[in-house]
Structure formats: structure tokens, C-alpha cells
C-alpha positions as CSV (number, residue, x, y, z in Angstrom):
1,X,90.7,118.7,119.8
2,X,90.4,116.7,123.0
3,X,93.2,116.6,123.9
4,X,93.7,120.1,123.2
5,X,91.9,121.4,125.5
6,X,92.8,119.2,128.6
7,X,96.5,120.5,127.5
8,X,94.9,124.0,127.9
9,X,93.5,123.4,131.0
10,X,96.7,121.5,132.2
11,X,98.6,125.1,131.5
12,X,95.8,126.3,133.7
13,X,97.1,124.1,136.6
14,X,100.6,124.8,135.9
15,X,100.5,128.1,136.0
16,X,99.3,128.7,139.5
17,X,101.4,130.4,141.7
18,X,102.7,127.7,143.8
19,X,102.9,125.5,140.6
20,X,104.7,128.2,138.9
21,X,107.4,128.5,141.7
22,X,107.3,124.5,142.1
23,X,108.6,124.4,138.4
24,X,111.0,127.2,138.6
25,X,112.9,126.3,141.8
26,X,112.7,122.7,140.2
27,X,114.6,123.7,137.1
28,X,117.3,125.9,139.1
29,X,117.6,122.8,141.2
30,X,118.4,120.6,138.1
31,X,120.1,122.8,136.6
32,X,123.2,123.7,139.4
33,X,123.0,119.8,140.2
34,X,124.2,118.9,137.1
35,X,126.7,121.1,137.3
36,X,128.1,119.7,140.0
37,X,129.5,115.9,139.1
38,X,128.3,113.4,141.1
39,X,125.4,114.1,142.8
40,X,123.1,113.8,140.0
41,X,118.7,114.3,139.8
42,X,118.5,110.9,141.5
43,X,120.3,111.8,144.9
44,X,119.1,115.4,144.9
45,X,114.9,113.8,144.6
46,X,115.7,111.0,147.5
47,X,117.0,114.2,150.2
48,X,114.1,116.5,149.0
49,X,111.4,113.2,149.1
50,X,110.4,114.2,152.5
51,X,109.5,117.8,152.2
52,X,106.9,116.3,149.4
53,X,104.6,114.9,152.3
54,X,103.0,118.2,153.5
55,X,103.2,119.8,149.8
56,X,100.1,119.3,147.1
57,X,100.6,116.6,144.7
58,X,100.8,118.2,141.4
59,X,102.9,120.7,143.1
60,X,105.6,118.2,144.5
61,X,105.5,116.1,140.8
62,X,106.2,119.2,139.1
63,X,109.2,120.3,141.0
64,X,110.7,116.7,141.2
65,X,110.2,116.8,137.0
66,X,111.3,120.1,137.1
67,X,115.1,118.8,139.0
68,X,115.1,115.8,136.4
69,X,115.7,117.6,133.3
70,X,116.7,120.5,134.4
71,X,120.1,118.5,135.3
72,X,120.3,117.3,132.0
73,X,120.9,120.5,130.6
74,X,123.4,121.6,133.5
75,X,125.2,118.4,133.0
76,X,126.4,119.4,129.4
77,X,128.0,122.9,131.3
78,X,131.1,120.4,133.1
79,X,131.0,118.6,129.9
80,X,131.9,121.5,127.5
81,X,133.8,123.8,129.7
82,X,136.3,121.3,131.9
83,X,135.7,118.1,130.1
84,X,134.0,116.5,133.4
85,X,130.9,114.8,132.6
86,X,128.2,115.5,135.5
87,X,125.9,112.5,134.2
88,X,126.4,109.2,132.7
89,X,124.0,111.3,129.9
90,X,126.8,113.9,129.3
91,X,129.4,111.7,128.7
92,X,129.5,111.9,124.5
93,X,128.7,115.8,125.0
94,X,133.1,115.9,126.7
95,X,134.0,114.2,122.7
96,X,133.0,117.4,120.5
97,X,132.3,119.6,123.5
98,X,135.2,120.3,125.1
99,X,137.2,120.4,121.9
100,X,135.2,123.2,120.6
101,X,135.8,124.7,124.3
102,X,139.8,124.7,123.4
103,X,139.3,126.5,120.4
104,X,136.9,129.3,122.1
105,X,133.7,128.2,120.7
106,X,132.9,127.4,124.4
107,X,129.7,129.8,124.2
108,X,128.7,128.5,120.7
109,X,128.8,124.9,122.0
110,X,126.8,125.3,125.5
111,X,124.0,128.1,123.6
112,X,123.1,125.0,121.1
113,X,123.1,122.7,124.2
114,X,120.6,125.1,125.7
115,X,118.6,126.1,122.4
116,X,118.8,122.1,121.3
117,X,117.8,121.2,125.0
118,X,114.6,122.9,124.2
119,X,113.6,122.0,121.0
120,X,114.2,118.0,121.2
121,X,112.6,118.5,125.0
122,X,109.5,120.0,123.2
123,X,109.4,117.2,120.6
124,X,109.6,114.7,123.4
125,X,106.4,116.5,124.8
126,X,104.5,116.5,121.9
127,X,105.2,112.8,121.4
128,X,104.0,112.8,125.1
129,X,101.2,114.5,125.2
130,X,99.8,112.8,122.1
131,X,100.8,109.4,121.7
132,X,101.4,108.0,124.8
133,X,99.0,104.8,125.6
134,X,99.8,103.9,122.4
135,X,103.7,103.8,122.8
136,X,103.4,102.3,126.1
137,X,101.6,99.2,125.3
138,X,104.2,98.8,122.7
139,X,107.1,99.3,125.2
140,X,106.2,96.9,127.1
141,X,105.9,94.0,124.4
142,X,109.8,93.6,124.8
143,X,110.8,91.0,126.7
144,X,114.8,89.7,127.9
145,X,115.6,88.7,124.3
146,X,114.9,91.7,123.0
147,X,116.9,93.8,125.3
148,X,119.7,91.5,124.7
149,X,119.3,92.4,121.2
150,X,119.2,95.6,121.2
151,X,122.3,95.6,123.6
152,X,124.3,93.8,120.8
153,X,123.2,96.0,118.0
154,X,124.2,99.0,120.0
155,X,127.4,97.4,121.0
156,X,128.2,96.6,117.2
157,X,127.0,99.7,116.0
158,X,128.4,102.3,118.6
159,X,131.7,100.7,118.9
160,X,133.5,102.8,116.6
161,X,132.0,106.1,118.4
162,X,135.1,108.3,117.7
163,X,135.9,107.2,114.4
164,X,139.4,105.7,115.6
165,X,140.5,101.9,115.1
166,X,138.0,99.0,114.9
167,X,140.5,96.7,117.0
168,X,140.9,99.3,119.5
169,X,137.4,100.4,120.2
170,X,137.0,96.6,119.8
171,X,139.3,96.2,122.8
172,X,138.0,98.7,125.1
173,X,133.9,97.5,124.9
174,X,135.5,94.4,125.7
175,X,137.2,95.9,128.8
176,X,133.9,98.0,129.3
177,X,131.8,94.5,129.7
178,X,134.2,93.0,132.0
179,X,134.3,95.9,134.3
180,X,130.5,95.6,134.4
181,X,130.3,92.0,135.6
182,X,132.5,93.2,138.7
183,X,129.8,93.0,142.0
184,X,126.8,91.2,143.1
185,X,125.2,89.0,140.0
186,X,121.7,89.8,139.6
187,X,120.9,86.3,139.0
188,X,122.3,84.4,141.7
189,X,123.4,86.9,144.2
190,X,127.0,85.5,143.9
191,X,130.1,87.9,144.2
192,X,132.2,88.2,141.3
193,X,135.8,89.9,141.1
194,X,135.5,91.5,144.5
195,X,138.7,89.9,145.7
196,X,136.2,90.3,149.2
197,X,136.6,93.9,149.3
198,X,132.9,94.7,150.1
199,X,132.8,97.9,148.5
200,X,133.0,96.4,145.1
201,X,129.9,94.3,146.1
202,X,127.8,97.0,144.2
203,X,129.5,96.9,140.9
204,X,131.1,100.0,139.2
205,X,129.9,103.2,139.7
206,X,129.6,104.3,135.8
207,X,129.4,108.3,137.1
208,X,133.2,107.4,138.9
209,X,134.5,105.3,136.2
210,X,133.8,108.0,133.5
211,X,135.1,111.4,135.6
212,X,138.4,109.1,136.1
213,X,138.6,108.2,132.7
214,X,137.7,112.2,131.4
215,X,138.3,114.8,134.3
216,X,141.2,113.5,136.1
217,X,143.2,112.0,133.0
218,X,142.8,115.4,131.6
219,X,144.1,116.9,134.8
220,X,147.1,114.7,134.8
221,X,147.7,115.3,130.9
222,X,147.6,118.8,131.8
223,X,150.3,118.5,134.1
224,X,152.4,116.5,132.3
225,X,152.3,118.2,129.1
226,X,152.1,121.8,130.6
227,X,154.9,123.3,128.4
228,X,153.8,122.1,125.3
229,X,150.0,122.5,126.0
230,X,147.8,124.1,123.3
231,X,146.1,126.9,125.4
232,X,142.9,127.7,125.3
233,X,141.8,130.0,122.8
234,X,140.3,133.6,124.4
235,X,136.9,134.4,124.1
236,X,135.7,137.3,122.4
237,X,132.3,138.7,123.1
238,X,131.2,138.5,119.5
239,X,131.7,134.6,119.6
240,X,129.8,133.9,122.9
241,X,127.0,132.4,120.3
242,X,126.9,130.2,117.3
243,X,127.0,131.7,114.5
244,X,125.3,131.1,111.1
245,X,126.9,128.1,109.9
246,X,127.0,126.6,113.0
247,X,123.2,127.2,113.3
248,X,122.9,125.7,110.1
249,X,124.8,122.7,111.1
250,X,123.0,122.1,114.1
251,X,119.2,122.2,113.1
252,X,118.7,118.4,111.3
253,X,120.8,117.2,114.7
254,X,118.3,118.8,116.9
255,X,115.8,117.2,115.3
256,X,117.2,113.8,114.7
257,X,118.1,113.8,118.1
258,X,114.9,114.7,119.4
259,X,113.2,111.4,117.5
260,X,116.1,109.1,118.2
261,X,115.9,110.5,121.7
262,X,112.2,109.9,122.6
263,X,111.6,106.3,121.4
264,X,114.8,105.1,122.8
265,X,113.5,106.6,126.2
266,X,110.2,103.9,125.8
267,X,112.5,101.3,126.6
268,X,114.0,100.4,130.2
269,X,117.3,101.0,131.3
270,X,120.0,103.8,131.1
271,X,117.9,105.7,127.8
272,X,119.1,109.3,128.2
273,X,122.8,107.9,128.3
274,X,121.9,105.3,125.5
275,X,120.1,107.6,123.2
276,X,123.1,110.2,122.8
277,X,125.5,107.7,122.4
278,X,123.0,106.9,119.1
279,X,122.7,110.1,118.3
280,X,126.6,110.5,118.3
281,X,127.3,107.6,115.7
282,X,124.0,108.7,113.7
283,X,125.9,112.7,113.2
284,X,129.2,110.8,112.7
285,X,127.8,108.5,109.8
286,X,125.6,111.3,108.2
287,X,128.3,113.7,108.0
288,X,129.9,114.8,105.0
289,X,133.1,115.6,107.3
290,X,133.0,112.7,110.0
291,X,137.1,113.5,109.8
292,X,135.7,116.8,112.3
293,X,134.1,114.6,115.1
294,X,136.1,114.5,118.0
295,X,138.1,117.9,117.1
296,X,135.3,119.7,117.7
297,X,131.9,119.3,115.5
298,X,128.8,121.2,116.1
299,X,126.7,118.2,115.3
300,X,128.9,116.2,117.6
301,X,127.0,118.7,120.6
302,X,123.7,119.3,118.9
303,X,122.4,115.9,118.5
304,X,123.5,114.2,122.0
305,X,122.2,117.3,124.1
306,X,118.8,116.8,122.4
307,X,118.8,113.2,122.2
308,X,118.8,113.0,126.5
309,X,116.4,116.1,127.1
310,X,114.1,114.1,124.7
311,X,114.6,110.7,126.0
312,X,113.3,112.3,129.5
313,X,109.8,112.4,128.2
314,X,110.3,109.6,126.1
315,X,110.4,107.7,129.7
316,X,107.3,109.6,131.1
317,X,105.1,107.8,128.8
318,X,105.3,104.2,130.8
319,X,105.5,105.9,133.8
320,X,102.5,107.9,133.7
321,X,100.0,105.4,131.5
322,X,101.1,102.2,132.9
323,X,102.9,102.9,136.3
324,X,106.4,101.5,135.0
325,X,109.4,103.5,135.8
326,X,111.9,102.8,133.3
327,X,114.7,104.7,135.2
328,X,115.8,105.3,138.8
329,X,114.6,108.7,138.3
330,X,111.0,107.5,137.1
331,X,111.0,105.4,140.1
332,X,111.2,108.7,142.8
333,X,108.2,110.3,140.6
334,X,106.6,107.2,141.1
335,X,107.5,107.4,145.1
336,X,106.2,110.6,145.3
337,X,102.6,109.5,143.5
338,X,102.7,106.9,146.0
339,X,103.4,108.8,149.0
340,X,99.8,111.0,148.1
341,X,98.3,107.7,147.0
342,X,98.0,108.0,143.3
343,X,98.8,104.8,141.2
344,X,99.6,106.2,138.1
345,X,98.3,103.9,134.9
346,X,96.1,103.6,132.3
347,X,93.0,105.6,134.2
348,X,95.5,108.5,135.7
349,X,94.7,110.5,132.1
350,X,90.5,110.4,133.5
351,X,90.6,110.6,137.0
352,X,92.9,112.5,137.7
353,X,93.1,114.8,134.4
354,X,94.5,118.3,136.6
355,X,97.6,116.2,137.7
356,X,98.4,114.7,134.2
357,X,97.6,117.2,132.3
358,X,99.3,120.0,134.4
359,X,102.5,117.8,135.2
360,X,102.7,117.8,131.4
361,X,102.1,121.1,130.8
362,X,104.7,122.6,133.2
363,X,107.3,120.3,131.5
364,X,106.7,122.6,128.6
365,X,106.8,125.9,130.9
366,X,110.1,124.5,132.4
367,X,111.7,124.0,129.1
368,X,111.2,127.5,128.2
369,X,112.7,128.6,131.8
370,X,115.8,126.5,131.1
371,X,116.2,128.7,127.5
372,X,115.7,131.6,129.4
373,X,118.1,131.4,132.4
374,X,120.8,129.1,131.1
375,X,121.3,131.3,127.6
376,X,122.4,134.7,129.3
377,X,124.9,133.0,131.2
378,X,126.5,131.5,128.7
379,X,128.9,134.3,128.6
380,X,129.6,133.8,132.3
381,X,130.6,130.3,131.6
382,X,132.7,130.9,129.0
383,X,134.5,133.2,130.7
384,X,135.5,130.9,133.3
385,X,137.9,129.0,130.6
386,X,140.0,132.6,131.0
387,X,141.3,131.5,134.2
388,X,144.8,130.7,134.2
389,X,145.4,126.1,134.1
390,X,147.2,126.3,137.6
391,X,144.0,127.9,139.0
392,X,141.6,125.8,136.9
393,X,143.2,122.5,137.2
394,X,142.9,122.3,140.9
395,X,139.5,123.5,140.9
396,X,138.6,121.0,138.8
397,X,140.1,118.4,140.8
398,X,138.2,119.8,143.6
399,X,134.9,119.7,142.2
400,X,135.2,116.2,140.6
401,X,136.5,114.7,143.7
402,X,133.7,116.3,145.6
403,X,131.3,114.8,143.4
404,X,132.8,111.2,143.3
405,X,133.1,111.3,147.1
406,X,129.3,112.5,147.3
407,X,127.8,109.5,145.4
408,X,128.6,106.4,148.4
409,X,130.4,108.9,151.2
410,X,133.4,106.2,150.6
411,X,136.9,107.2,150.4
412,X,136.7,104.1,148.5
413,X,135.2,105.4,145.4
414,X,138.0,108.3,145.6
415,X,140.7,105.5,145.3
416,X,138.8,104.2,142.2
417,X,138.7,107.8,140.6
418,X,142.0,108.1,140.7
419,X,142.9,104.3,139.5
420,X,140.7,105.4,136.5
421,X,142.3,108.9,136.3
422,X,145.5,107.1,135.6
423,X,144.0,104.7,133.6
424,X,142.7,107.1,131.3
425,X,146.0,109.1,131.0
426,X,148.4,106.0,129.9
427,X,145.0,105.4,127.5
428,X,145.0,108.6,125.8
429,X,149.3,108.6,125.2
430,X,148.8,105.1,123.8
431,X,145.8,106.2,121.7
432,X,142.8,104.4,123.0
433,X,139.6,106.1,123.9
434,X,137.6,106.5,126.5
435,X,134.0,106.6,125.3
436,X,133.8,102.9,124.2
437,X,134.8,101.5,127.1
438,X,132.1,103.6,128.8
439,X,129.5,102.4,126.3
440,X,130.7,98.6,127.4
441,X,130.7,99.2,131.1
442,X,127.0,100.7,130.5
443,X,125.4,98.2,128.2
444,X,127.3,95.2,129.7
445,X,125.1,94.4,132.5
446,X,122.0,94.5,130.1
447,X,123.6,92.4,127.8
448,X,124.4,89.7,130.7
449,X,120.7,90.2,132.1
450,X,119.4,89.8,128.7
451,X,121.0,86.9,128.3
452,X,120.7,84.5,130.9
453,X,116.8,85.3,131.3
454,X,116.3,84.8,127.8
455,X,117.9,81.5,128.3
456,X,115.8,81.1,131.1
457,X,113.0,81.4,128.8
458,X,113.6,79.8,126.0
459,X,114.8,76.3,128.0
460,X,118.6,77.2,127.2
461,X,118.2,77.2,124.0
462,X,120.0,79.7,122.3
463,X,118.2,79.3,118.8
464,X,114.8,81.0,121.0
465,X,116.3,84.0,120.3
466,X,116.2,84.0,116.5
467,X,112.6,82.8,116.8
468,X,111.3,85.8,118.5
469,X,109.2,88.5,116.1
470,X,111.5,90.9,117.3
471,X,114.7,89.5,118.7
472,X,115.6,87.5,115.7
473,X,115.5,90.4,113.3
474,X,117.4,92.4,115.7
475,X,120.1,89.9,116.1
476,X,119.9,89.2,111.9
477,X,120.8,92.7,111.4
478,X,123.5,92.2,113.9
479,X,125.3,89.4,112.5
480,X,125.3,91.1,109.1
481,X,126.8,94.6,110.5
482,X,129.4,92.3,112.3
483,X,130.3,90.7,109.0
484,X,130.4,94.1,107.1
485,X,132.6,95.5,109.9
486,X,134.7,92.6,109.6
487,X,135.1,92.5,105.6
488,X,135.8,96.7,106.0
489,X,138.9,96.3,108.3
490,X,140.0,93.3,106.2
491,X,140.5,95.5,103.1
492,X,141.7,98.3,104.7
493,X,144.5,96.3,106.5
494,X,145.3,95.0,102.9
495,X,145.7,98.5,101.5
């Protein structure tokens, strides 16, 4: 009851009038950043840092919060509409998304986005608000050998994320890794495969990599293929909104998304990306039609949308009872504590109750705003897929290499989205897809890091890893999925 009542109380704070319009403007913020690819809640909180130095604490908190998931909502809009992921976090929303977009469930897809946004993003709060020194001392129990776990389960387990061949996924995780281990090593601070072009020095920009392999593959595969391209189905009003089965399809993924979503986001590292690529295999293997996911499932939007929005509170709970940020995000909101002098940690929740309890309490507040502004406009978006593909397609070009340009200023990085662009186009005529490779190039570098400090741990020996509590199970399981995996596409290649 407690707890309760400071909750109460934080709604109090929240509600103020320059708290009110904090969390508002913060949402809208989010919300037309993720729309636009490439600039992304993390650029958008380091220009608007400054203006937090004259502004109230709890008022500058709430509006940063507000920008961070408020984008991940607008991210899924790209996603769906033009098949241009605006966040690494949107990535698995272009699979299901934009298929459902070409056959005019466009409105459908983005309303269950919004409606599952909010429910998951609610669960995530509730987690929040009521278990959080809990789940943060057990967050922080995992060490280098754990993460390196983890990393391989999720390789083994995510690598057939589209349902296509074993070898092929296979082959582009592989490719995935390798691209990852391009820039400065972590470790040693030694260049690797820069052939000295300095610009590589900071590895591979994952946002780049995947609106190469997505937007402008689909641009060029547009072009190439313009007389036989299936057009996009029109939009009638009656259809701007899921219907019943599609409502029924998409409540169990909200919610499974929400959970797998959260305690994914206690653990450091890319969480909201990580935790709908989960989410994605989990639909897939739970499905009584996984034949559906990739032409357009419901499930295959309902459960990754949720999954990120929860994962964003998920990776509030070290931040704000143990002063860990988890995420480069996390680590602005933990700038902007510092700026005012507030260490967050285990004693924020007592001595400062106002500013935890009403930072909380307007991430509620803001979820409902998100409902509320994003759902009528659905139509509006929708819509846009009307315009005629030799208006669209350069707009989308436009837009994506606006956003690629916007992340370094380098006409560097625009060279690199267009080597991926063509990448991505000879991939999808020879059948290979996209999303593993992603899911390589992003857990890659915590596989590596994993690694070699664990080894740095455990003297080089590689058998410390199987003696961990945790790690060893993890790695167990592992082996025997790879062996399972293996025995599978050893029978079917004998059929």
C-alpha cells in the first residue's frame, strides 16, 4: 500500500503544468524522431542536454524519458509503411510489417504497434514501479561469461528468424560477426580491417548497415522490377484498424512481448533491439501457422513492438536503483541527474521520492499520450502508401539518406549505405535474408567482449565458463539446441 500511495503522489508531481507539458512535448519529440531514420532518441537528448541546465530536474528527466520511448513507437511508422527501420529496435517490425503494408493492412499493422506499445509499456511500468531493487541486484550478478552466454544462445536460437534455410541464416550471422569485429578492438585498442581508412575506426554503424540492407535494397528492387511489381493494395477506410481476428491474434503477443521485453531490458547492452528479435522467434515457434511470418503475420508486429517499449523500463530499473545505465540512452538520463547533482541509486526511492516517483508516474501519463496522438493518425499514414512508386521511391531515398548522413555528418557513411543497399538487393534475388546478418553484426561485438574477458577471468581457461552457476547452464542448453539443430537439417536433407 506503500508504494501505492508514493505512486499517487508521483501522479501528483507529474501532473503539474510544467511537468505535464515536459512529458507531452517529450513524447511528440520521440515520436517524429523516430520517424525520421537516423537520428535516433540518443542524438536528439545530447542537442537538447543544454537547455536542461536552467530547467527543474524532474521536469528535464521527464521530457528526456518522454523523447526515449516515444521514438520507439515512431520508429515502427518507417518500419511498416516504407520498409526503413528508424532504430536498430524496429528492425524485425520491416519482416511482418511492411508485408502487411503491401497488402493494405498498413493501418491494422501500425494501430497494434500503437495499442501494443502501450500495453507491454504499461507492463514494463508495473514491473518498475514494483519490483525494482530486487531485479537490479539480480542484474548485476552477471558477469563476462554470462553475457557471452547469453550472446550464443541468442545466436543459436535467433538464427533461423525468418523461417528460411538453416545454412543460409547460418551464413549470414557469420557474415554479421565479421562485420562487427571491423574498428577499434575494445581490448587492445588495435585497428582491425580498416585498410587505414579512419572512418572505419569506429566499427559499423548497425542504424547504416540495416537501412542499406532494408530501405535502399527495396528501392533498387523497386526499380528493377517496376513492371512486374505487385502494387500496393488501396486502402479503404473501413480497414484503417485491425479487425477482430487480428485483435484476437495479437493479444497473447502483447503480452508475451511485454514479459520477454522487460527482463531482457535488466541486462546491458542493445535490450530493446535484442528483446524483439526474441519476441520474433518466440511468435514464430508458438504459431500454428509460422508458414505466415514474413508474408505478413499480425503476431510477427504485435510481439516485437511490445517487446522494445517494455524493454525501455525494463532498463530504468538499474538506472534509477543502482545508478547503472545499461544503454546509451540510460547514460543521457544519467547526464542530466548529474548535471542537477542527483546520483541516482539505492537511496534515490527516499530522498528524493517527488523525482522517482513522478518520473515514474509520467512514463505512465506518456504512454497514454502516445495511444492518443499516434492512433488517429494512423489513417494519415496509411494514406501515404497511395502515392504513386515514382513519387514514393525518391522520397524514400531522400529521407533515409538524410538520416544516414545525420548520424557522423560523413559522406562516408553515405558510401557505406549504398555498398549495403546493393548488398542487400543481389541478397534478396539470391534468396538470403537480411535480418540475420543484422542479429550477427549486433550481438557480435558482445560475443567477442564476452569472451576474451571471461578468459581474462578465468586464467584462459575455457572450461571457467562451464563452471559458472549461470554460464555453464546457459552454454549446456546451447550445445544441445546446436545438436538438435544439427540432427533437424540432417533429416530433412535426407528426405
Amino acid at each position: 500500500m506503500e508504494i501505492l500511495a508514493m505512486l499517487v503522489n508521483g501522479f501528483y508531481v507529474s501532473i503539474s503544468p510544467a511537468n505535464l507539458l515536459a512529458c507531452v512535448t517529450g513524447v511528440l519529440i520521440g515520436t517524429l524522431v523516430g520517424v525520421l531514420p537516423g537520428i535516433g532518441p540518443v542524438g536528439t537528448m545530447a542537442l537538447l542536454l543544454p537547455f536542461s541546465f536552467t530547467m527543474d530536474v524532474t521536469t528535464s528527466l521527464i521530457l528526456f524519458a518522454g523523447i526515449y520511448y516515444g521514438s520507439l513507437y515512431g520508429c515502427s511508422t518507417t518500419s511498416i509503411l516504407i520498409n526503413v527501420p528508424g532504430e536498430a529496435s524496429s528492425v524485425v517490425t520491416c519482416i511482418d510489417g511492411y508485408a502487411m503494408a503491401k497488402k493494405g493492412r498498413a493501418g491494422a499493422a501500425l494501430a497494434v504497434a500503437a495499442v501494443g506499445s502501450l500495453l507491454a509499456g504499461t507492463m514494463g511500468l508495473v514491473g518498475l514501479t514494483f519490483f525494482a531493487p530486487l531485479l537490479s541486484r539480480a542484474a548485476v550478478t552477471f558477469g563476462p561469461p554470462e553475457y557471452f552466454a547469453i550472446a550464443v544462445l541468442g545466436l543459436l536460437i535467433l538464427m533461423k528468424l525468418t523461417g528460411k534455410s538453416m545454412l543460409k541464416s547460418g551464413l549470414m550471422v557469420t557474415v554479421g560477426i565479421m562485420l562487427g569485429t571491423i574498428g577499434l578492438d575494445s581490448l587492445t585498442g588495435i585497428n582491425r580491417f580498416t585498410f587505414d581508412v579512419d572512418e572505419l575506426q569506429r566499427g559499423m554503424e548497425f542504424s547504416i548497415v540495416a537501412m542499406g540492407l532494408f530501405g535502399i535494397s527495396e528501392i533498387l528492387h523497386t526499380m528493377v522490377h517496376a513492371e512486374g511489381k505487385e502494387a500496393l493494395q488501396s486502402v479503404r477506410f473501413r480497414e484503417l484498424y485491425p479487425n477482430k481476428e487480428e485483435c484476437r491474434r495479437s493479444i497473447m503477443p502483447i503480452f508475451r512481448g511485454g514479459i520477454i521485453g522487460f527482463f531482457i531490458g535488466l541486462l546491458p547492452g542493445p535490450t530493446a533491439t535484442l528483446s524483439t528479435f526474441t519476441s520474433y522467434a518466440v511468435e514464430r515457434k508458438r504459431s500454428k501457422n509460422p508458414e505466415e511470418f514474413g508474408q505478413g503475420a499480425i503476431e510477427g508486429v504485435a510481439g516485437p513492438e511490445s517487446a522494445n517499449n517494455a524493454a525501455a523500463s525494463g532498463n530504468m530499473i538499474p538506472l534509477l536503483s543502482l545508478g547503472l545505465p545499461f544503454s546509451p540512452s540510460d547514460a543521457l538520463l544519467l547526464s542530466c541527474f548529474m548535471i542537477h547533482g542527483i546520483i541516482p541509486g539505492p537511496t534515490l526511492m527516499t530522498q528524493k521520492p517527488d523525482l522517482f516517483w513522478g518520473l515514474i508516474a509520467s512514463m505512465y501519463i506518456g504512454n497514454v499520450i502516445l495511444l492518443i496522438v499516434n492512433l488517429p493518425l494512423v489513417g494519415l499514414f496509411a494514406y501515404i502508401l497511395k502515392t504513386p512508386m515514382k513519387i514514393l521511391m525518391p522520397i524514400i531515398l531522400i529521407i533515409t539518406m538524410t538520416g544516414a548522413y545525420s548520424i557522423n555528418n560523413s559522406l562516408f557513411d553515405l558510401g557505406l549505405l549504398t555498398g549495403f543497399g546493393i548488398l542487400g538487393f543481389f541478397m534478396k534475388q539470391a534468396g538470403y535474408e537480411p535480418a540475420p546478418l543484422l542479429l550477427g553484426l549486433m550481438l557480435g561485438p558482445i560475443l567477442e567482449n564476452g569472451l576474451a574477458q571471461g578468459l581474462i577471468i578465468g586464467d584462459g581457461k575455457i572450461a571457467s565458463f562451464f563452471t559458472r552457476p549461470l554460464s555453464g547452464p546457459i552454454l549446456l542448453l546451447g550445445m544441445i539446441l546446436l545438436l538438435f539443430n544439427i540432427v533437424t537439417w540432417a533429416r530433412g536433407q535426407r528426405k
